[in-house]
N, C-alpha and C positions, 0 to 999 in steps of 0.2 A: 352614598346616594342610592334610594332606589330605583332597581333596575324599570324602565318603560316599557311600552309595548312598540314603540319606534326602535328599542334597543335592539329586541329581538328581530323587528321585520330586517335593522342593518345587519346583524352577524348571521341571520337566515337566509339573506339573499330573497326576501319575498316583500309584499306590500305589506301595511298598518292590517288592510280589510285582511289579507289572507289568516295574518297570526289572529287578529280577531276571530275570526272562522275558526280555527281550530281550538284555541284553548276555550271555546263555546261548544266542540263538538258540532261543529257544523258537518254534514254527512257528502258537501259538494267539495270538502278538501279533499284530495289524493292522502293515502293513508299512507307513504314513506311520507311527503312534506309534512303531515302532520306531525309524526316522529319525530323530523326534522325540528320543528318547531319547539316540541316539548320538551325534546333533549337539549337546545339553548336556553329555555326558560328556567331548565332544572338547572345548569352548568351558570345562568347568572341568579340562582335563587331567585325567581321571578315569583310574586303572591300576587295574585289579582285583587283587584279594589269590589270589592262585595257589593259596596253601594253604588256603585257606580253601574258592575255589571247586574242587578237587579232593576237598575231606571233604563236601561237598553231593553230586555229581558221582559221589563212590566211583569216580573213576578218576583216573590221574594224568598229568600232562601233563610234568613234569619228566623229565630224563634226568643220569643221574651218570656222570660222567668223574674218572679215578682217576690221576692223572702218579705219577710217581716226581720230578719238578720242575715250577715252573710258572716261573719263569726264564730257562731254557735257550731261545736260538731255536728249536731242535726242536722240541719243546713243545709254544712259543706259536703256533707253525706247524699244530700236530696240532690245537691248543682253535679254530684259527679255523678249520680245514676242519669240525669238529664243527659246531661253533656256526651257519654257515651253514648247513648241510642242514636242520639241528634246526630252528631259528627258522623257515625255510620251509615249514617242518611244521606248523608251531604249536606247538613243543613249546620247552621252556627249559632249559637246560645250568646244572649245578652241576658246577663244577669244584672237587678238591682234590687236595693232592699229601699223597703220604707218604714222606717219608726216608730212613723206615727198615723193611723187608720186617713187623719184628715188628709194626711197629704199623699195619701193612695190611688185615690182618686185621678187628683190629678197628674200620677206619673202614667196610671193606663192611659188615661187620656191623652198624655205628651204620647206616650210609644203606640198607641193607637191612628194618629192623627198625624204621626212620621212618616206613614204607611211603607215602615219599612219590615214587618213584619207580615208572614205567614199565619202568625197561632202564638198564643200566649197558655204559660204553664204561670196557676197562679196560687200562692199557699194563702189564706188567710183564714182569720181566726173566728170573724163573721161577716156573712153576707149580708149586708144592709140592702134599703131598697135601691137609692140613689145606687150604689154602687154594682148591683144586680142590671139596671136598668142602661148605663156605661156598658157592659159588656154585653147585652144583648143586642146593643145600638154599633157596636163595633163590627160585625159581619164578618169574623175572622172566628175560626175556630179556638174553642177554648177550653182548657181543663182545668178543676178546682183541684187540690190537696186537700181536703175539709172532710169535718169528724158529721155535720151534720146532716141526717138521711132524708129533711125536710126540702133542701135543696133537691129541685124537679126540673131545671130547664137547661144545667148544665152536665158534662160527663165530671166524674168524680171518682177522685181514689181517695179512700177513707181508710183509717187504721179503726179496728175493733176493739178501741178503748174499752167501753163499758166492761164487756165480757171478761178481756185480758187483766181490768182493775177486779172484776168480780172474782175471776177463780184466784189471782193472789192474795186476796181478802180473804178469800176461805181457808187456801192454804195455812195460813197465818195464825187462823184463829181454830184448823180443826186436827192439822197435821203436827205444826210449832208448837202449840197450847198456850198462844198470845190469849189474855182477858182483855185488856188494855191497849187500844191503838190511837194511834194519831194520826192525820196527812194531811200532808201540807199542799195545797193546790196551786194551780196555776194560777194565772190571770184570772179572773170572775167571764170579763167577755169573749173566752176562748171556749171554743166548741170543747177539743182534747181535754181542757181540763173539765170540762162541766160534766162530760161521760165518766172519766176516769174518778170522780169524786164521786157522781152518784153511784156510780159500780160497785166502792169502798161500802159507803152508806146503806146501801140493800143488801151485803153482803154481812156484813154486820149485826145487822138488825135480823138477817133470817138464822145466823149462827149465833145469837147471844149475846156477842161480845160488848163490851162499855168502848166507847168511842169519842171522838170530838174532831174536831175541824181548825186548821191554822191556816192562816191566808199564805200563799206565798204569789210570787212572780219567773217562776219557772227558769232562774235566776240562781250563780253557787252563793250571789249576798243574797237574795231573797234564803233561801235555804237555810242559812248560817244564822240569819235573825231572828226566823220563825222558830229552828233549834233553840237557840237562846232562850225564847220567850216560855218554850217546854221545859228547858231545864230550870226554869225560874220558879215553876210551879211547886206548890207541895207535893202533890202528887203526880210525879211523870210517868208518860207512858212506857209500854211495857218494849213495844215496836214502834217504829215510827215510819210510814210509807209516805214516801215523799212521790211528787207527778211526774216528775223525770231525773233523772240521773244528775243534771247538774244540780239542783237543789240537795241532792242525797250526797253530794261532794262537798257543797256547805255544812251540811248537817255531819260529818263525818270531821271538817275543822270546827267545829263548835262542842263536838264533844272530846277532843281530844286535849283544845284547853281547858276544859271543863276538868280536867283528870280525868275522863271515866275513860270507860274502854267498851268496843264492839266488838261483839254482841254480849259479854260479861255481865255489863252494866243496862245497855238499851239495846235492841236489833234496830238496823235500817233496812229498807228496803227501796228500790228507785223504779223508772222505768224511763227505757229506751233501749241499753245496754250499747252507749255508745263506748268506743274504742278503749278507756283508758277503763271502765268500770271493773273490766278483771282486772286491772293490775292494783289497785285500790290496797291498802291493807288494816282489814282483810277484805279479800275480794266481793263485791255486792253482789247480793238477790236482786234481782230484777225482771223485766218486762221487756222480754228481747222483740225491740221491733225491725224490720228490715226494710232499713231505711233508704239504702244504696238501690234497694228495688222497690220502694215504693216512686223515686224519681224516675226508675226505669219503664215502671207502668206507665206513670203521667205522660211519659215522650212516645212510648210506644203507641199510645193512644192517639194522641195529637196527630202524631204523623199519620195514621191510620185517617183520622180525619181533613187530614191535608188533601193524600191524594185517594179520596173520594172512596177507601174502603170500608168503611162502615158505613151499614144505610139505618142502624138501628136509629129511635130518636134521642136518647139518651141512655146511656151508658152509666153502672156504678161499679167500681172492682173496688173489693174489701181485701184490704193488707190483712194477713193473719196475723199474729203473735203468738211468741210460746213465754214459758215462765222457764226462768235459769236459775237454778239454787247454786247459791257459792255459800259465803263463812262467814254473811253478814247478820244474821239472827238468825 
């Protein structure tokens, strides 16, 4: 059973209102009774009901976090850098993912209209207008994770795709002496991939190199296909820069049925540099993003705009990136 807050007032020897009083910080308890009280709460493991104490309270301690996955190491990377700031806050992360753009909408809208929330942390891939016009309509503070700088009416943390795809592209083609490159993109309607793609593309084009474009879905089977469809070719590429790491861990079983070997045969390269990419073998070149702290900015932020310390009107923080050379080409 769990423990109540009658449970407490019995083994305390006080009323329902008093223990109320204090595990609320109420400043008209006497500070030994409230000791009193807290050290029973602790001794029957008592947790307070969040929801409950936000509708007395009329304010909310919760914060909503909105993936497009919650599977992906990326992700799980972005909910723990969240999750820490928040909880050091006092405040509590509700996380959920949505699959699918249509039905995004309406889960802001469900977690919106709960009003059990503070502020929403929200990743997505574009900002439509319908969807733009939902959170301006919601009157709760709000952060975007998004790659695009066209975005003007919300705070955003963005990572420095383009750039971070440009100097590995050069690398590639002036340090490696790749001629030949491939990459495999994300999604078509992802910000991240449409930077990181055009990045490749101008980089390319200003150093000489012969080039080409494979679709992928930012995905280890997206990866693994798109792989395939290059080793099918007559003529494959020399490197192949995949848009994130899980696609470059496809691309890595696809050549390994294939017979060939990296980087002998073809170099890969990925980006993200999520956990498992050094132990890879052999370990990948990539696009170290830091990702554990780009969730810590988005909270950091939020809560900033919670309790009223930012007067700026909008806000943009750019995640850096560095390039990691390991033993992949």
């Amino acid at each position: 059973m769990v423990p109540t807050v009658k449970e407490i007032a019995k083994k305390a020897n006080v009323s329902v209102a008093t223990v109320s009083r204090a595990l609320n910080d109420d400043t008209k308890v006497k500070e030994e009774t409230r000791d009193l009280i807290l050290s029973v709460a602790k001794e029957l493991n008592y947790t307070p009901n969040i929801i409950a104490r936000n509708f007395v309270k009329q304010k909310s301690n919760l914060i909503g976090l909105i993936l497009p996955e919650i599977s992906d190491e990326f992700f799980t990377e972005i909910i723990k850098g969240v999750d820490e700031i928040i909880y050091d806050e006092g405040f509590y992360t509700i996380v959920t993912s949505s699959h699918k753009y249509e039905s995004l909408e309406d889960e802001i809208i469900t977690f919106i209209r709960s009003g059990l929330l503070s502020g929403l942390i929200l990743l997505v891939s574009d900002l439509k207008a319908q969807l733009k016009t939902v959170l301006l309509e919601s009157h709760i503070p709000v952060v975007l994770i998004d790659s695009n700088p066209d975005i003007k009416k919300f705070d955003t943390i963005s990572i420095d795709n383009y750039n971070a795809s440009y100097k590995m592209t050069k690398y590639l083609i002036t340090k490696k002496k790749y001629s030949t490159l491939t990459h495999i993109t994300g999604p078509s309607e992802n910000d991240d991939s449409l930077f990181r793609k055009t990045g490749f593309i101008d980089a390319c084009k200003k150093y000489g190199a012969k080039y080409s474009v494979e679709e992928g879905d930012f995905t280890r089977e997206g990866g693994l296909e798109a792989c395939r469809k290059l080793l099918k070719q007559n003529t494959r590429p020399q490197v192949i820069f995949a848009a994130n790491d899980m696609m470059a861990i496809g691309c890595y079983d696809q050549i390994s049925r294939a017979g060939l070997k990296i980087p002998d045969d073809i170099g890969v390269v990925g980006f993200d540099d999520i956990f498992v990419s050094q132990y890879l073998t052999p370990p990948l070149t990539t696009v170290r993003v830091h990702i554990e702290d780009i969730g810590k900015k988005a909270a950091d932020l939020l809560i900033k705009r919670i309790k009223n310390e930012i007067t700026n009107s909008v806000l943009s923080v750019k995640a850096t990136c560095e390039l990691i050379f390991r033993k992949s080409c």
